[in-house]
C-alpha positions as CSV (number, residue, x, y, z in Angstrom):
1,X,14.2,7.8,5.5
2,X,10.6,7.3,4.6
3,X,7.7,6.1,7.3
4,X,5.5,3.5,7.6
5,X,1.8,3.8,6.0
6,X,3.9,3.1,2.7
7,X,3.8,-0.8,2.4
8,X,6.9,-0.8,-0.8
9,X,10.4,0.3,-1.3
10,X,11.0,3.4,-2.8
11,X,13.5,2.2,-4.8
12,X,15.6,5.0,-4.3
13,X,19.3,4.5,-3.3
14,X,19.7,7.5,-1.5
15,X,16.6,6.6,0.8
16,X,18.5,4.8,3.5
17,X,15.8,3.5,6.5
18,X,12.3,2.6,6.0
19,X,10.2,2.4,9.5
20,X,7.8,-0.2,9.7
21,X,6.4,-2.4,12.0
22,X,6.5,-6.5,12.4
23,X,3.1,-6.4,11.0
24,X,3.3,-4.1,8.3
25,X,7.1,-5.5,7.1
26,X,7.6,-8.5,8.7
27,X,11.7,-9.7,9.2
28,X,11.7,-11.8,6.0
29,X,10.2,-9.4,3.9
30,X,14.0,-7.5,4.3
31,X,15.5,-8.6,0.8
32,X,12.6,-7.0,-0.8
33,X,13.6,-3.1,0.4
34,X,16.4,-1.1,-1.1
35,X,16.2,0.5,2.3
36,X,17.2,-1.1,5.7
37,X,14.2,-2.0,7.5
38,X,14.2,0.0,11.3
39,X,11.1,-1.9,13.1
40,X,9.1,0.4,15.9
41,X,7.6,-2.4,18.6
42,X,4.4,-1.9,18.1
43,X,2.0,-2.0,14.6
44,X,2.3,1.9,13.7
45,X,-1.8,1.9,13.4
46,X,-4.9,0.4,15.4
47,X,-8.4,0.7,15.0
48,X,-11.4,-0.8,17.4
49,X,-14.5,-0.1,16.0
50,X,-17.2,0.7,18.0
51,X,-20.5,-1.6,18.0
52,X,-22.7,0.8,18.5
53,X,-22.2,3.2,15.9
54,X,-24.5,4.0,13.6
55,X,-25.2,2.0,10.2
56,X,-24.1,4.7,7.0
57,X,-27.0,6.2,5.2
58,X,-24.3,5.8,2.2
59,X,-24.1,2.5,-0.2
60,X,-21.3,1.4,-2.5
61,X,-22.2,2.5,-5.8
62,X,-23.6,0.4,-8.6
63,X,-22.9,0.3,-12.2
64,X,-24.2,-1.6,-14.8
């Protein structure tokens, strides 16, 4: 069994479950796993960023 966070099959046949979500693998996303597909009811991650943190001192960095 592997968990969700990894979006692909393995591959493997001797990994049997994969746990995802509805979001993460949606239900006709199925034929593309090796693994069956065990869905947890809600999306295994959530984030709610807060408005009033602070801008990051840190840019993306530029080549040229």
């Amino acid at each position: 069994m592997h968990y969700i966070g990894y979006f692909a099959s393995t591959g493997l046949t001797e990994m049997d479950y994969l746990i995802g979500d509805a979001v993460l693998t949606p239900p006709e996303t199925d034929s593309h796993f090796s693994e069956q597909v065990w869905r947890l009811p809600r999306v295994w991650a959530s984030y709610n960023g807060k408005a009033e943190a602070p801008v990051s001192a840190c840019g993306p960095v530029l080549t040229g």
